[in-house]
matplotlib code that plots the C-alpha trace (Angstrom):
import matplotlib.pyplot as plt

x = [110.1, 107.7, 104.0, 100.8, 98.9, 95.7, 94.0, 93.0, 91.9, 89.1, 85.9, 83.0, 80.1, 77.3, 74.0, 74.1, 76.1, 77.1, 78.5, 80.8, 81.9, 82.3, 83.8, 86.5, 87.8, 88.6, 90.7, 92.4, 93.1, 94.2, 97.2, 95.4, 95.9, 95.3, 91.8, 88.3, 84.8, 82.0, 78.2, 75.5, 75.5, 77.9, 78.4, 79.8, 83.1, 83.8, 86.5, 87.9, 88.1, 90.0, 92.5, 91.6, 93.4, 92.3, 91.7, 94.3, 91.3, 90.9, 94.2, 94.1, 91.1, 93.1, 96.0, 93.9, 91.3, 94.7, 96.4, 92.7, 92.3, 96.0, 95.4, 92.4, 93.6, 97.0, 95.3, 93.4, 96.1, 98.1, 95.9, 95.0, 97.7, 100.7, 100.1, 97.4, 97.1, 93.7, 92.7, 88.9, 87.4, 90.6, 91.3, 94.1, 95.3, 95.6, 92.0, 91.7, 88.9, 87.3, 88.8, 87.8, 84.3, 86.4, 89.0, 86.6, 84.5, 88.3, 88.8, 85.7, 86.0, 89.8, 88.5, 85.6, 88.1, 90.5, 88.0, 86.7, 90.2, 91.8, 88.9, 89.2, 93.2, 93.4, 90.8, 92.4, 89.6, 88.0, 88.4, 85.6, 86.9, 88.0, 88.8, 85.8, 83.4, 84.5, 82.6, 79.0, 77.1, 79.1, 76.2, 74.5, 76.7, 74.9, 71.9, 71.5, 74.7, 77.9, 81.6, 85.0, 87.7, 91.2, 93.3, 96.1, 99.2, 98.3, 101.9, 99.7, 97.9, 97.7, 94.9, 93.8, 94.9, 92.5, 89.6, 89.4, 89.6, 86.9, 84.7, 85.6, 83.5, 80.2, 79.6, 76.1, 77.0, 80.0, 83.8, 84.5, 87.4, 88.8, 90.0, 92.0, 90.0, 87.0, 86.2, 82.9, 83.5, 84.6, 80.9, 78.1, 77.7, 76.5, 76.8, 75.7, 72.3, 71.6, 70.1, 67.3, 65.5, 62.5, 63.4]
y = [120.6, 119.2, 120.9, 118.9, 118.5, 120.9, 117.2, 114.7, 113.1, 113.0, 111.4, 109.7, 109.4, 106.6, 105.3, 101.7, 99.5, 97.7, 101.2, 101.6, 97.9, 98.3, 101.7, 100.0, 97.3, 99.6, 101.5, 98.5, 97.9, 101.1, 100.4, 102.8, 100.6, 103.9, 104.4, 103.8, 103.0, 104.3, 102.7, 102.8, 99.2, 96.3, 95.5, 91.9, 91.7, 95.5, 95.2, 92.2, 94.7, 97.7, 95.0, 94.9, 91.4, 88.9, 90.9, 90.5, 90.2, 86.8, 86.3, 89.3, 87.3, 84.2, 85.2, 87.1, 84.3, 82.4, 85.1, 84.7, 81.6, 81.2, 84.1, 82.8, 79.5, 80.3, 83.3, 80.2, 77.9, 80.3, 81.3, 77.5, 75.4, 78.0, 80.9, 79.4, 75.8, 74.9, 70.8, 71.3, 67.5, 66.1, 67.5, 68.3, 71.8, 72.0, 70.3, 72.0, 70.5, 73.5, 75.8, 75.4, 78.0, 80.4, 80.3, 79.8, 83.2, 84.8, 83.2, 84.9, 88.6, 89.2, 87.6, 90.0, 93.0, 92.0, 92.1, 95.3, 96.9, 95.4, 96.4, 100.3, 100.0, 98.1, 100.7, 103.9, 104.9, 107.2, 109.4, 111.9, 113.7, 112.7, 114.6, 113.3, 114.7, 118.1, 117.1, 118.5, 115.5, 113.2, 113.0, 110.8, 108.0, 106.6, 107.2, 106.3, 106.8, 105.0, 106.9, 105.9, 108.1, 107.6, 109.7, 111.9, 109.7, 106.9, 107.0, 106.8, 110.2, 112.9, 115.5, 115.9, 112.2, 110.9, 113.2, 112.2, 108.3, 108.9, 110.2, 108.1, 105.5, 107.7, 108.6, 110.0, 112.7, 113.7, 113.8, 116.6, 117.3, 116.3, 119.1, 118.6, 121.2, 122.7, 125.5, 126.6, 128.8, 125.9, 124.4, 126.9, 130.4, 128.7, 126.5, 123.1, 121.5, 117.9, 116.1, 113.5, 110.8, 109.2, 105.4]
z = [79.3, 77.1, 76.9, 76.9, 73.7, 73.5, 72.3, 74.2, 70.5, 68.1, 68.8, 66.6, 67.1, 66.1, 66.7, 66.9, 68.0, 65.2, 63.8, 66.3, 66.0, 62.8, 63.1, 65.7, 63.9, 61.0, 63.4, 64.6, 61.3, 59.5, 62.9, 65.8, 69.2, 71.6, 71.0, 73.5, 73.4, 75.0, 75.1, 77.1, 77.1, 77.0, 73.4, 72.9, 70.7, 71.1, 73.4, 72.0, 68.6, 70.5, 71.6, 75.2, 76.7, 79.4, 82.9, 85.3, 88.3, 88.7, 89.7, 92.2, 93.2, 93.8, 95.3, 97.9, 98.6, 99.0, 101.1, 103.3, 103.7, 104.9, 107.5, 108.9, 109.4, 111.0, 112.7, 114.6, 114.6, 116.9, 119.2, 119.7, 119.3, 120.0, 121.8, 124.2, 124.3, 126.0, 126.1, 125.8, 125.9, 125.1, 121.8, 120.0, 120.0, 116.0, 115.3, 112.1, 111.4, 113.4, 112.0, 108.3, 108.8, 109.7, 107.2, 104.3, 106.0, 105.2, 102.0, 101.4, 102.5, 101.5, 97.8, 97.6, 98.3, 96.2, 93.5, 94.3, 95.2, 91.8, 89.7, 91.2, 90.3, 87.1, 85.8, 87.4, 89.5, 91.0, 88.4, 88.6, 85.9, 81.8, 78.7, 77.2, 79.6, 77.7, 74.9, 75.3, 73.0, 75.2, 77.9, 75.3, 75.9, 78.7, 77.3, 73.1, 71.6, 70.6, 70.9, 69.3, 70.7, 68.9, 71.4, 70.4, 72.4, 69.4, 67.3, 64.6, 65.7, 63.3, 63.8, 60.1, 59.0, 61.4, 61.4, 57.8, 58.9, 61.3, 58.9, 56.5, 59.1, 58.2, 62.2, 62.1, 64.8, 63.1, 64.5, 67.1, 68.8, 72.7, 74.4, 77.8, 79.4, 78.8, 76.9, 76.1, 73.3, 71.2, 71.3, 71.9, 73.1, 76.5, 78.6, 77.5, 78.9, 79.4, 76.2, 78.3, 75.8, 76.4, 77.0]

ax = plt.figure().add_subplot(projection="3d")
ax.plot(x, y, z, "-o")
ax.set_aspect("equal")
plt.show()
């Protein structure tokens, strides 16, 4: 039986974002690929440095505006022209025509699921809990500070090795550790208090 590792990984942390940029691509580099970023803001190019690839959404978006559209036609086209033909003004049973609205309202709302539902699952949410919310300073990320987390399942992973290449990036916060589970003990005396800045 193999036992979990007491790190989740190291973190870094920086004050702008070109730091952590910076600070990411040197990681990508020195041959780190299971590593994260955390800003309070988009940051363009950072994911592109930690590797990230092309999202897979817009194809869950396809295939279920597809999937939709397909539904709500055929959905029509059986009740109409199958299940209960009805000659209303002498009209074809299978006057698509009339059925486009509704398929493109189907198109539509299986689309905008598919979106939502795929973006939920391709980023493994809800999860209302994460190793890095063990990290008391970590509250500043939504708020004025930048976070490179090199986590302990990299192959490259080595607890001293790495803290030294993460300070080797000159974090202005430092390097702390990422515990799995919380332990106040390891931080402060008690326990920690929201850090608000003035925006």
């Amino acid at each position: 039986m193999t036992t979990r590792p007491r790190l989740y990984g190291l973190m870094a942390e920086y004050e702008t974002a070109e730091q952590v940029r910076t600070a990411t691509h040197r990681a990508w580099k020195a041959g780190y690929r299971t590593m994260d970023a955390y800003t309070p803001y988009p940051v363009e190019g950072l994911a592109r440095e930690l590797g990230e690839k092309q999202t897979r959404i817009p194809f869950a978006v396809l295939v279920g505006g597809l999937t939709g559209a397909a539904v709500g036609f055929f959905m029509q086209y059986w009740s109409m022209a199958v299940d209960y033909p009805f000659n209303a003004g002498g009209r074809p049973p299978n006057s698509w025509p009339a059925f486009i609205p509704v398929t493109f309202e189907v198109l539509i709302l299986v689309a905008s699921f598919s979106a939502f539902l795929g973006m939920l699952f391709l980023n493994g949410l809800p999860r209302p809990n994460h190793p890095v919310f063990n990290v008391p300073r970590f509250a500043r990320a939504s708020q004025d500070r930048f976070f490179l987390c090199i986590e302990s399942a990299d192959p490259r992973f080595d607890e001293v090795a790495t803290a030294a290449f993460l300070a080797s990036t000159e974090p202005p916060g430092g390097v702390v550790e990422v515990p799995f589970e919380w332990r106040p003990s390891a931080y402060e005396d008690k326990p920690a208090k929201r850090e608000f800045v003035a925006v």
